[in-house]
Structures are given as C-alpha cells and as structure tokens.
C-alpha positions in Angstrom: -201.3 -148.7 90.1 -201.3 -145.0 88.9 -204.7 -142.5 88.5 -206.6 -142.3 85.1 -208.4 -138.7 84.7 -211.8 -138.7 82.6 -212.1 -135.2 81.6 -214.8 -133.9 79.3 -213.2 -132.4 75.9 -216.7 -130.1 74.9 -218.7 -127.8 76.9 -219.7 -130.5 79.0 -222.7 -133.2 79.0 -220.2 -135.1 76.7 -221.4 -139.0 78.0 -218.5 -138.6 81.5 -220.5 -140.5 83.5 -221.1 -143.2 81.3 -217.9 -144.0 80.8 -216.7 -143.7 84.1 -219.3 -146.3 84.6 -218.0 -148.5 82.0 -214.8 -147.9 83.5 -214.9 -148.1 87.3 -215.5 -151.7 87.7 -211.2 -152.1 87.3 -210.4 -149.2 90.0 -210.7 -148.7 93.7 -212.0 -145.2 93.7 -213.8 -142.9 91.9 -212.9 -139.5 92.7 -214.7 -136.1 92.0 -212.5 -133.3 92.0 -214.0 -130.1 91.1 -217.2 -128.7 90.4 -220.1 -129.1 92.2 -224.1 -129.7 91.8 -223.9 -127.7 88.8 -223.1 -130.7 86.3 -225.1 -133.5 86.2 -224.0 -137.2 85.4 -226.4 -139.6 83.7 -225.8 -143.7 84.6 -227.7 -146.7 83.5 -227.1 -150.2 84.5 -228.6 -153.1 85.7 -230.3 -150.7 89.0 -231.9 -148.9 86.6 -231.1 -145.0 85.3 -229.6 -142.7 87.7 -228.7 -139.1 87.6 -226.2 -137.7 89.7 -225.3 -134.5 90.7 -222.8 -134.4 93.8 -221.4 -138.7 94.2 -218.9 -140.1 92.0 -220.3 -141.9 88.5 -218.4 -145.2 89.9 -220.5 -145.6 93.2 -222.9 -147.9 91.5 -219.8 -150.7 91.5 -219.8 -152.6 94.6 -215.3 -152.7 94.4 -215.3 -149.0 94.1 -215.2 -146.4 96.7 -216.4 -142.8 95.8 -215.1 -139.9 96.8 -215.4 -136.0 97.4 -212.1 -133.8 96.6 -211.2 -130.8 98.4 -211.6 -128.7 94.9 -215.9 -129.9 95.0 -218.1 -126.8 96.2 -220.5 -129.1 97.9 -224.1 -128.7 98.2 -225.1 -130.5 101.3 -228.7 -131.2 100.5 -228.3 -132.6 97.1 -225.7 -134.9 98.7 -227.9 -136.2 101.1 -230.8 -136.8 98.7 -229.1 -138.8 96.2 -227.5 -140.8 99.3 -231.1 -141.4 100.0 -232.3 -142.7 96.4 -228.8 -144.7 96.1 -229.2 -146.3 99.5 -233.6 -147.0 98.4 -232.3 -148.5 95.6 -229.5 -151.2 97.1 -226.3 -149.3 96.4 -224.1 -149.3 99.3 -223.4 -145.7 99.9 -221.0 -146.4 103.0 -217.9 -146.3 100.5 -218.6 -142.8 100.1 -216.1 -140.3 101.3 -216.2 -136.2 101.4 -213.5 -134.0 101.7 -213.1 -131.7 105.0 -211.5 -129.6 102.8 -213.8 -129.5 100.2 -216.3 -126.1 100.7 -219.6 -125.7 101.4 -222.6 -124.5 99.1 -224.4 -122.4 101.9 -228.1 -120.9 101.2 -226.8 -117.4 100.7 -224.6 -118.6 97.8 -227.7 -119.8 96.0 -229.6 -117.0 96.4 -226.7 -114.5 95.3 -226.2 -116.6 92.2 -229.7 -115.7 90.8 -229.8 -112.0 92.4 -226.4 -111.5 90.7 -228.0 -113.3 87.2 -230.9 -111.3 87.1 -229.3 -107.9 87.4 -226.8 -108.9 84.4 -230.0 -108.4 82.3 -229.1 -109.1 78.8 -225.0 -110.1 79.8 -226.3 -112.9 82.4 -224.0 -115.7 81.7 -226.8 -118.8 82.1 -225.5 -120.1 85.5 -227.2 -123.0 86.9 -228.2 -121.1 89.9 -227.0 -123.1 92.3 -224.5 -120.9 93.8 -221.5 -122.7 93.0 -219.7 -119.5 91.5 -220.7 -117.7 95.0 -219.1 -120.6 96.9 -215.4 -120.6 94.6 -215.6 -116.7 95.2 -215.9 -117.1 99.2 -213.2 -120.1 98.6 -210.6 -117.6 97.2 -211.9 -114.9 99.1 -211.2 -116.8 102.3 -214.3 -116.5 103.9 -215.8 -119.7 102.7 -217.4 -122.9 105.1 -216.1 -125.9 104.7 -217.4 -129.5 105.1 -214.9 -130.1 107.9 -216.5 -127.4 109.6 -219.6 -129.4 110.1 -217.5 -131.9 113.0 -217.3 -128.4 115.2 -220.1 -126.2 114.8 -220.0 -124.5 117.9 -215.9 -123.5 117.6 -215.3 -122.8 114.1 -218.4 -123.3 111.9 -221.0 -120.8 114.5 -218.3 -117.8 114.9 -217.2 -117.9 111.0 -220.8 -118.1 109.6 -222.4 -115.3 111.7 -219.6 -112.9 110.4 -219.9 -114.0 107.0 -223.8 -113.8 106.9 -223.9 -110.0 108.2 -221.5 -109.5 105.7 -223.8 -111.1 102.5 -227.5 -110.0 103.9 -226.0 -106.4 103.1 -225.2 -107.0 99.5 -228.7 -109.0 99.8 -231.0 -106.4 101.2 -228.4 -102.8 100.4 -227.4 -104.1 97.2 -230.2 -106.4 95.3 -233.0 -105.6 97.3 -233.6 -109.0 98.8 -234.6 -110.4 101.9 -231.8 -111.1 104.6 -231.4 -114.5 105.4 -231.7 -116.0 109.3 -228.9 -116.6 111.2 -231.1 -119.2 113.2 -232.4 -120.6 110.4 -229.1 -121.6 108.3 -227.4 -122.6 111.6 -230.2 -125.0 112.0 -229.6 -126.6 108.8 -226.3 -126.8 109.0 -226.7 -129.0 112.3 -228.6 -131.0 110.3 -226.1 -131.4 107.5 -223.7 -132.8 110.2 -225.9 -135.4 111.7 -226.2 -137.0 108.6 -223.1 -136.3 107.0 -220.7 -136.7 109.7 -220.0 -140.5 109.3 -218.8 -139.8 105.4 -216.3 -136.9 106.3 -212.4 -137.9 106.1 -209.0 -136.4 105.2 -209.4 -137.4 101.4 -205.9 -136.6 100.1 -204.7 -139.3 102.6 -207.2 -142.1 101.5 -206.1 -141.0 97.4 -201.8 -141.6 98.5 -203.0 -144.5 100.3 -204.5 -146.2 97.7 -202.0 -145.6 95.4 -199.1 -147.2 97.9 -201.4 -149.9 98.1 -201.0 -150.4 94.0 -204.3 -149.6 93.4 -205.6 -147.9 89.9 -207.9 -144.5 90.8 -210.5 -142.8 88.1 -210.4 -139.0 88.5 -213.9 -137.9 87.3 -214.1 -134.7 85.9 -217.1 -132.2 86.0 -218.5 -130.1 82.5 -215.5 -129.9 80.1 -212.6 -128.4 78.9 -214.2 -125.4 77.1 -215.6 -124.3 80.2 -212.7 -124.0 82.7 -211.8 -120.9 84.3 -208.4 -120.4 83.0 -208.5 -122.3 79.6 -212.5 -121.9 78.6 -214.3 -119.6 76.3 -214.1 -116.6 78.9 -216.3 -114.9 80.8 -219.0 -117.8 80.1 -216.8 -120.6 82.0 -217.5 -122.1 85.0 -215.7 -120.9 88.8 -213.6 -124.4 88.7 -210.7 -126.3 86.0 -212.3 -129.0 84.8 -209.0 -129.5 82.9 -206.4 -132.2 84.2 -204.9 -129.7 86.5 -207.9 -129.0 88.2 -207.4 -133.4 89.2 -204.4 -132.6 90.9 -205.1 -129.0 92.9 -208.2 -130.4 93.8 -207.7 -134.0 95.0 -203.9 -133.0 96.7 -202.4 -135.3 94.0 -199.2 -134.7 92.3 -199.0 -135.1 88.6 -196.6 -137.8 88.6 -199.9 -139.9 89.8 -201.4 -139.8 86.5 -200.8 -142.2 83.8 -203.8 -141.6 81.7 -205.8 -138.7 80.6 -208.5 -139.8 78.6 -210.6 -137.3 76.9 -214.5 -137.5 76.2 -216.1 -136.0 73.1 -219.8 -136.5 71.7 -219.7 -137.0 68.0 -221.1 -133.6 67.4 -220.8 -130.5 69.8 -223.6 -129.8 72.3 -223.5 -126.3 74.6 -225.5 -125.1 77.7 -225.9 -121.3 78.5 -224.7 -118.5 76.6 -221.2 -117.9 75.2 -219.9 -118.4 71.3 -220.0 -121.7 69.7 -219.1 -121.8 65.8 -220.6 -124.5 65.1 -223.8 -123.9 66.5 -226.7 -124.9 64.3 -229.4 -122.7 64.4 -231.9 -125.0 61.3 -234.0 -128.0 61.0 -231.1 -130.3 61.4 -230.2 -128.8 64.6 -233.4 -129.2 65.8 -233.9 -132.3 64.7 -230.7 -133.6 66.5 -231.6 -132.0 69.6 -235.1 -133.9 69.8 -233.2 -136.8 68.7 -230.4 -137.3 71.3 -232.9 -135.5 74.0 -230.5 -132.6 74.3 -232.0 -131.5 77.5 -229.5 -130.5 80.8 -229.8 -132.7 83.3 -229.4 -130.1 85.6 -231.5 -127.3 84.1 -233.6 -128.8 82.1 -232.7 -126.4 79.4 -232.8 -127.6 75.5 -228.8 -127.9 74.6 -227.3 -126.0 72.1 -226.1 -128.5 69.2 -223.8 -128.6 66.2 -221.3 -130.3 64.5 -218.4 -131.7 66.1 -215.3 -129.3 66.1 -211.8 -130.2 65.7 -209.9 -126.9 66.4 -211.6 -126.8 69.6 -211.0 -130.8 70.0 -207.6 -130.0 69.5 -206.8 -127.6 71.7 -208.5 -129.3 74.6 -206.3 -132.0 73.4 -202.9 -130.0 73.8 -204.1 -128.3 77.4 -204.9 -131.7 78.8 -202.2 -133.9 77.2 -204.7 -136.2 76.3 -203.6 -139.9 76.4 -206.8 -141.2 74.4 -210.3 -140.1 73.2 -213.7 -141.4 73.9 -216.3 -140.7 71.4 -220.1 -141.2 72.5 -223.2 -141.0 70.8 -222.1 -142.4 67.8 -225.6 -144.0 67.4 -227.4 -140.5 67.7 -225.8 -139.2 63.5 -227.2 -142.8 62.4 -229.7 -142.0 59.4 -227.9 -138.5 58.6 -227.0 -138.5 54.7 -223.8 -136.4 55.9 -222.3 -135.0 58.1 -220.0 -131.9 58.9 -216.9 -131.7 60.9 -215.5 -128.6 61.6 -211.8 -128.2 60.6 -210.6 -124.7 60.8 -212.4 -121.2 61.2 -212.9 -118.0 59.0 -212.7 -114.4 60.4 -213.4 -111.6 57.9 -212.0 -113.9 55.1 -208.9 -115.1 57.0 -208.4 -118.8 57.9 -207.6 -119.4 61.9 -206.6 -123.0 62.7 -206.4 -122.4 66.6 -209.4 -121.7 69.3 -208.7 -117.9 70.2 -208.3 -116.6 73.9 -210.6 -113.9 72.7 -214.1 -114.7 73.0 -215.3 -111.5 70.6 -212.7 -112.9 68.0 -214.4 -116.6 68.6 -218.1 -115.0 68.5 -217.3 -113.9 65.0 -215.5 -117.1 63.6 -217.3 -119.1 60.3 -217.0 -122.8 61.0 -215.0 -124.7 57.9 -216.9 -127.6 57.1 -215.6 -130.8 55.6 -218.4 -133.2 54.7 -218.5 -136.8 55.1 -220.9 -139.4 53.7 -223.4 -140.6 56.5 -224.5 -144.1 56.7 -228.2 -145.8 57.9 -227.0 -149.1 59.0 -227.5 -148.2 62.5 -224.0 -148.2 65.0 -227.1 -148.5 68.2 -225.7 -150.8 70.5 -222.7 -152.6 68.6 -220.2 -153.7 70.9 -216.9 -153.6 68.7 -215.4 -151.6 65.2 -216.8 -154.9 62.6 -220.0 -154.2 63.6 -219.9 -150.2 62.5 -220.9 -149.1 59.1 -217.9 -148.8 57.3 -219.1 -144.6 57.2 -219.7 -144.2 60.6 -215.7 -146.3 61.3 -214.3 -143.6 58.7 -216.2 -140.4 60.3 -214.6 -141.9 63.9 -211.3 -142.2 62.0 -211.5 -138.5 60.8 -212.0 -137.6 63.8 -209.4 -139.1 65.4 -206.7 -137.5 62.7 -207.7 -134.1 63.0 -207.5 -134.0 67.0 -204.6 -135.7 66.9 -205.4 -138.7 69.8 -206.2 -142.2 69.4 -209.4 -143.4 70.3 -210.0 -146.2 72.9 -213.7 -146.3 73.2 -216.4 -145.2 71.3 -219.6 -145.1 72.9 -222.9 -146.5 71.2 -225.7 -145.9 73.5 -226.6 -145.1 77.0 -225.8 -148.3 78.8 -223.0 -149.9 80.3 -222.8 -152.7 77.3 -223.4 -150.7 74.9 -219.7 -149.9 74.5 -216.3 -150.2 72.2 -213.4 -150.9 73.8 -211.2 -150.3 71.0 -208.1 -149.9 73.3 -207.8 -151.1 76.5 -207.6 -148.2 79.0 -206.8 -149.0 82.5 -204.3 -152.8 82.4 
C-alpha cells in the first residue's frame, strides 16, 4: 500500500487533525513531516478532546504508529508533556517514533524568536514564538542539534552546543541586549531530554520504506497550509518549513513515487493567523460574528483568527502546487443560519481582473476580492453523516466549491468529532 498526504489548502487551522483522525484508523502510521510546535492539531473522540502540538493526529488509534520526520524542528519539552497527558489518559504512546535526524528546538532558539520579533516593530511577522524559524535557520546554516544527538551527549551533542551557544549569547547580549544563556543550564536539560526520550528515537526513513514493502497504507500529516510554505506561500509572512506535498517527501526521506493520494483540506470560509495580506478578510459584523461562532481562536497562540470568505483563486493554486488528488471541506456546519454567502472567484487591482494568486505580496495586499453570492440555508448540516441529509443550499455551495478549485471532494466535514463526517468518496481502499 502506497502513502496518502493530508495537507492543509489555507493558512492553516483548516480541521488537519480531524481528519487525519477520521482517517488513521485504515493506516499503519501517521507521519509528521515538517513543522514543529508552532501549529496546533485539535482531536476529539471517544478519550475526550486533545490538542496536539508535536505527536501525530493518528496516535489516538490503537493500529497506528506515529511518527516524527527528519523535516520536524522538535521541541523536546512539548514532546514530553503531551506524552505525559496521552499516556494519563490510556493512549499507548510506545508506538511513537522520533527522527534522529529531525532537529532540535534549543532554548536560545526561543528566546531569539521573540528578541528578533520585537525589534521588527511595526514589520514583526506574528511568529508563534517558539523558535521554530531559529531552529530551520541553524538547520540550513549547519550548526543546528539534532534529536540523534541526544544518544551521545558527551561526543557530539556537548562539543557542538558549547560552540554554538558562544556564538548566539553574542547576538543575545551584543546584539538585542539580552541575557546570555548557561551553558550548564541548557546542558542539563538536554540530559534530561535524553533520559526520557531515548527509548522513542529511531532511523525513521527506514521504519517509513519498511512499511511500505510490508504493503502497508501510511498518512503523511501536514503542519499549517499551503499559503504559508516557504517557497510557494504569501512571502515574507510564511513559515521556515513546505507544508506543501514536497515538504512529505524531503522531510520523511520518501520518494514521490510513494504517494498515491494528496488530499487537500479547506474550511468552508478562509481563516488566517498573524499578519500578511488576505483578500478576503472581513473586517464587519459578519466577520465577527463568524469568528465568535466557530471559536476562531489559535490553538497555539490563543490569538482571535482572521476570517473571511472562502477563496477559490487561492484554493486553486494550492490545488495546482500540490496536485491535489481530492478536497476536504470542514466546518460546513459553522455558515448554517447565514442568509448568503460569498465565495471569492477572481481578484481586482486598480480595475483589472487577476484570476491567479500573485508571487508578489504588495500586488496581493492591494487585490479586491470578486464575490459571487450564494443563497444560505437554516436547516442545520451539524452533525449529518452523508450528502441526503445536507440542505439542498449548503450541497450546491459544496458543489461550487468544488468547480471552481477544480478537485473533487471526498469528505466534507460537519463538526468536531470523529462521526461527525461525510465520506463522500472513499479515500484510502
């Protein structure tokens, strides 16, 4: 059995770990491969409601594995707390497995983030502050820690770190004006990372090609979404990884002949965290009102979401950089009660019409959303469990949808629980 990638098709918080959820009870493994504590994945089954940060979506499945790529930035102490509310709360955390490729988050990387944020000013980019762009900027500069470190403290980890930290409590104290950090101190902790994390650390890549000789079907869970990646996102307010398919293959060791499915996840309307353009932001009542409706609040952050109406340039060209196999659409069940509703289908600069989502983030600060308007529906779509239960507005608004990205749908999404699903298209045989 081939690999399925889950990849998000917004700006992130578009329902991933929900579906991967949904989804995970018909793989082996459920595999992180980029990003790190940064993005935030809501579950709720029949444990409860859990919020994840660093393990896979799919650990809460007892035939699933989860695992760590070598493309995660991980932060050890987030790892090791939600190990401890999944293990408290009878899910078996020993199929867990971390990459000793995969880099470490270390404490200077979370202090620079927010040194580095605050002397931005009035450019900060609204990072999470959780040093995960410090960490993918040691990675490529080649002076980063990594997990596999941990086994051999003394040899590789103790010799790299001391040179590395001399090197960032300069920019610390010389630069920002902070307080250096201990070398005592963070090697401390880090001996304390490896006690506890030592019996989870394995060669990854090899466990990924071994399931897949073995005929087994993987789920390759992405982190935030299209719009943000590094290469293909709105530019310079993107994260430090690819969320985008390619980022499943860099960052897991996995060639692309692996994947068989790329199924991409949109909420029925656009949501945003952090600065950067979005043209269909709404900025009125109705926005508001959505927001305090859906409880458009980052798991991470805690910051209120920027919300709008969905957009189908941008759908479309996450669409054509992932090769999207199939859509998802969740939170159908959050536009119930609306009287309309907007979809974006093209944008206006200075009385032009643009039809694709520009490179050029001044050009896409500037661009007037064109609005088609649909008829909304009050029979609520809460909970329904296939299409003849749907108002026949809210099965036309998923339908318009559908046309104007181009991909077919295979699940629409109708509330936060596993159940509360459409399968409208089986995705994994």
């Amino acid at each position: 059995m081939p690999a399925y990638a889950v990849i998000g098709g917004q700006w992130g918080d578009e329902g991933k770990g929900k579906i991967i959820d949904y989804l995970a009870g018909n793989v082996a493994a459920v595999i992180r491969y980029g990003g790190g504590a940064n993005a935030g994945h809501t579950v709720v089954n029949d444990k409860g409601k859990f919020q994840l940060h660093m393990v896979p979506s799919g650990i809460c499945w007892p035939g699933a594995c989860g695992i760590i790529g070598n493309g995660v930035v991980v932060d050890a102490d987030i790892l090791m707390g939600e190990l401890a509310e999944l293990t408290s709360r009878g899910i078996d955390t020993s199929r867990l497995y971390v990459s000793e490729r995969a880099h470490l988050i270390m404490p200077y990387h979370a202090l620079l983030d927010r040194l580095e944020e605050e002397a931005r000013g009035d450019a900060a980019i609204g990072t999470t502050g959780r040093g995960v762009g410090p960490a993918y900027l040691d990675k490529t500069g080649r002076m980063g820690i990594r997990v596999g470190d941990l086994l051999d403290i003394e040899g590789t980890l103790a010799p790299q770190l001391e040179q590395t930290l001399a090197f960032k409590n300069q920019v610390i104290t010389k630069i920002y004006g902070g307080e250096a950090l201990s070398l005592t101190e963070i090697m401390a902790q880090c001996t304390a990372w490896a006690d506890q994390l030592r019996p989870y650390i394995r060669p990854t890549e090899q466990i990924i090609q071994d399931l897949l000789a073995d005929d087994k079907a993987i789920l390759l869970e992405g982190a935030q979404g299209t719009l943000l990646d590094i290469d293909h996102g709105s530019y310079p307010y993107v994260t430090s990884s690819s969320p985008s398919v390619g980022g499943a293959c860099v960052g897991l060791g996995l060639n692309p002949q692996a994947i068989a499915g790329v199924l991409g996840v949109f909420k029925a309307y656009s949501t945003r965290v952090g600065e950067g353009p979005m043209p269909t932001e709404m900025l009125d009542q109705i926005g508001d009102d959505l927001r305090e409706k859906a409880q458009e609040y980052g798991v991470t952050t805690g910051r209120p979401r920027r919300v709008g109406w969905f957009d189908a340039i941008a759908g479309k060209y996450s669409r054509l950089v992932n090769g999207f196999t199939g859509m998802v659409v969740t939170r159908l069940d959050i536009l119930d009660g609306f009287p309309s509703v907007k979809v974006c289908v093209g944008y206006r600069v200075d009385g032009k019409d643009l039809d694709r989502f520009p490179a050029n983030t001044s050009l896409l600060a500037q661009c007037q959303p064109v609005y088609e308007e649909l008829p909304g529906w009050d029979e609520p779509t809460a909970s329904a469990t296939s299409l003849s239960q749907l108002p026949q507005n809210a099965l036309d608004y998923v339908r318009r949808i559908e046309e104007l990205v181009g991909c077919k749908v295979q699940i629409i999404s109708t509330g936060p629980s596993r159940d509360e699903t459409i399968e409208v298209e089986r995705v994994i045989p």
